[in-house]
Backbone bond lengths (Angstrom), bond angles and torsions (degrees), N, CA, C in turn:
res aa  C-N    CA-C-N  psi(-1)  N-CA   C-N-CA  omega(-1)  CA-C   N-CA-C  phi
1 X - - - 1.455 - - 1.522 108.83 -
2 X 1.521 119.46 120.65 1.419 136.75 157.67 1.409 113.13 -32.51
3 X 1.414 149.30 63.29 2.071 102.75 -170.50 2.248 79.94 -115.80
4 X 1.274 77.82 144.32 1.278 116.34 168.89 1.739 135.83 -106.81
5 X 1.373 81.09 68.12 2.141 101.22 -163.34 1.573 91.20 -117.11
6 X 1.902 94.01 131.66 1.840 90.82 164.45 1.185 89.89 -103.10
7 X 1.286 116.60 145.60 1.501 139.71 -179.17 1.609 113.50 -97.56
8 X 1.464 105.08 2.82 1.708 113.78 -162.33 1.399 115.67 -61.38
9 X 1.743 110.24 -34.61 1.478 136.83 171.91 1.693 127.76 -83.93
10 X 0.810 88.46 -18.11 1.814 111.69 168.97 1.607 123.15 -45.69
11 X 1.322 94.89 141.17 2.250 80.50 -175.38 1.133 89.56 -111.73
12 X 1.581 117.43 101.69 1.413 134.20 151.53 1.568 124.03 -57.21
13 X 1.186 126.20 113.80 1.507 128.35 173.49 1.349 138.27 -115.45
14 X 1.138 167.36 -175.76 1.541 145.52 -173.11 2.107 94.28 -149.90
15 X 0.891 90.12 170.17 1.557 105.95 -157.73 1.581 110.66 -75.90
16 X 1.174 103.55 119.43 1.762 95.85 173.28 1.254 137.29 -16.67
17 X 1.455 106.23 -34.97 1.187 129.81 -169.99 1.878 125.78 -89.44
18 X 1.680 92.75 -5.43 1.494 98.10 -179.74 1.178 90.03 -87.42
19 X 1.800 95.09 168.18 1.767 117.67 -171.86 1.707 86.10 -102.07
20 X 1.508 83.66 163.55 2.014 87.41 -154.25 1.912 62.80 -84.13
21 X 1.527 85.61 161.27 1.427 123.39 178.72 1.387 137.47 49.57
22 X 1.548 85.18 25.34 1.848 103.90 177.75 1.466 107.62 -117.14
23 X 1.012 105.56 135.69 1.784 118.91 175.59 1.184 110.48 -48.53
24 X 1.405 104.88 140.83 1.448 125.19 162.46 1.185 136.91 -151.19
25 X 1.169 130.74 -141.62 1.810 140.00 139.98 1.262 104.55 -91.76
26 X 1.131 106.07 133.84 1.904 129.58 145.25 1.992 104.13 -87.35
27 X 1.244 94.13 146.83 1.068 108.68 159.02 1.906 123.23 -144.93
28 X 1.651 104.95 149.51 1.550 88.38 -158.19 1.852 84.73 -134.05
29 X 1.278 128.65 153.26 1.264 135.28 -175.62 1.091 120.45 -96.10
30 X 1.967 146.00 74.42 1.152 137.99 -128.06 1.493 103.95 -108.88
31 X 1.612 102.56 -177.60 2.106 100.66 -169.25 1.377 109.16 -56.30
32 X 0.868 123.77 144.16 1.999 123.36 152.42 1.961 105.32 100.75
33 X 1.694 95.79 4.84 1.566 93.82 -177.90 1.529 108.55 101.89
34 X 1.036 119.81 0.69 1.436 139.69 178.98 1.696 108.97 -66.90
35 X 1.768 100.29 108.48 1.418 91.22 167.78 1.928 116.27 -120.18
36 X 1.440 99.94 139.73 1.077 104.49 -167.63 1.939 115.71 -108.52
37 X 1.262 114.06 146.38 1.588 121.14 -164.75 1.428 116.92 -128.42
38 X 1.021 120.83 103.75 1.806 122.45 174.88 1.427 137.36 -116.28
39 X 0.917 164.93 -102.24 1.344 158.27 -154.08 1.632 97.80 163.22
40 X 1.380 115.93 123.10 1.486 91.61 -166.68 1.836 103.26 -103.59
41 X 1.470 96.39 14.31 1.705 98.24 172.80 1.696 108.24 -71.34
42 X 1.423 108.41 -39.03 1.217 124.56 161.80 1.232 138.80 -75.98
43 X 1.280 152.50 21.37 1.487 140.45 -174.32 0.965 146.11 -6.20
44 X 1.478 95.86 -45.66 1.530 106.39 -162.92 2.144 89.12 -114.86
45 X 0.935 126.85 -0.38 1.205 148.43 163.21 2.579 111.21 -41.02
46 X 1.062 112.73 171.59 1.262 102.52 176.95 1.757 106.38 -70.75
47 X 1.173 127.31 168.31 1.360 135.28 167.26 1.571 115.26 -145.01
48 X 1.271 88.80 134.26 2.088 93.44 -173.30 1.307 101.39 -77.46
49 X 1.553 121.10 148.22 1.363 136.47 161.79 1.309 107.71 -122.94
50 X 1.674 102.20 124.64 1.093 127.49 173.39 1.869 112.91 -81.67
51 X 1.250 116.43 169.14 1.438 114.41 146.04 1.921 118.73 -118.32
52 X 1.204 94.86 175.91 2.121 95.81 -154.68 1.590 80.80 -51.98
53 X 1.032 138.43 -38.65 1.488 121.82 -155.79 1.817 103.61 -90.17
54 X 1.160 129.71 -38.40 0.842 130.46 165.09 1.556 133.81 -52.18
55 X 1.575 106.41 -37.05 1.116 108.82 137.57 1.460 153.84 -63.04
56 X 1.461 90.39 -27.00 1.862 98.48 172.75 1.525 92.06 -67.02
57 X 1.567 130.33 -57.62 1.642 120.05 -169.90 1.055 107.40 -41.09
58 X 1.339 128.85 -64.75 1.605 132.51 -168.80 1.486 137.65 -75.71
59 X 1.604 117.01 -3.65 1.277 138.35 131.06 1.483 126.89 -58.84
60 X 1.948 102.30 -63.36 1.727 92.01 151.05 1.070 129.65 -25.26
61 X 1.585 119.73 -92.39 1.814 138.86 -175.41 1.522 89.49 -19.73
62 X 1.915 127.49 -75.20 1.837 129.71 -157.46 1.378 74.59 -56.82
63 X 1.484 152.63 -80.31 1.411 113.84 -138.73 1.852 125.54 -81.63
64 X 1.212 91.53 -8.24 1.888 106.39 157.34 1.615 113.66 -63.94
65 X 0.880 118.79 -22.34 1.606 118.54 -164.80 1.539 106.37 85.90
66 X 1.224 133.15 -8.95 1.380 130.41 -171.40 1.329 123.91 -54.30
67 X 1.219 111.67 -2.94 1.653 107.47 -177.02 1.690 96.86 -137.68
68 X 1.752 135.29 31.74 0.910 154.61 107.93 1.302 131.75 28.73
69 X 1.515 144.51 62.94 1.249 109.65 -170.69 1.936 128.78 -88.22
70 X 1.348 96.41 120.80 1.478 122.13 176.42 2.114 117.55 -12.34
């Protein structure tokens, strides 16, 4: 899938659950249902965009353990 979203304006946030000042993902909720994912060592760095369904899979899978390391 093509999507064509600048994310530059976006309110990126990181999870309750991170410890303040340790790396992570940001994630920011973009127009049209558009969710977007980055590296927060990077900001201004690339960021993945999901779509609503694509995101439900890949929220699923982290709470399956499916992406797990062994």
């Amino acid at each position: 899938m093509n999507v064509d979203v600048d994310p530059a304006d976006a309110h990126w946030f990181k999870s309750r659950r991170s410890e303040a000042g340790k790396d992570c993902v940001e994630v920011a909720f973009l127009d049209g249902g558009l969710v977007g994912m980055r590296d927060s060592k990077n900001p201004t760095g690339p960021a993945l965009v999901f779509t609503p369904t694509e995101w439900h899979a890949f929220t699923a899978g982290v709470s399956d353990g499916e992406f797990d390391w062994a």
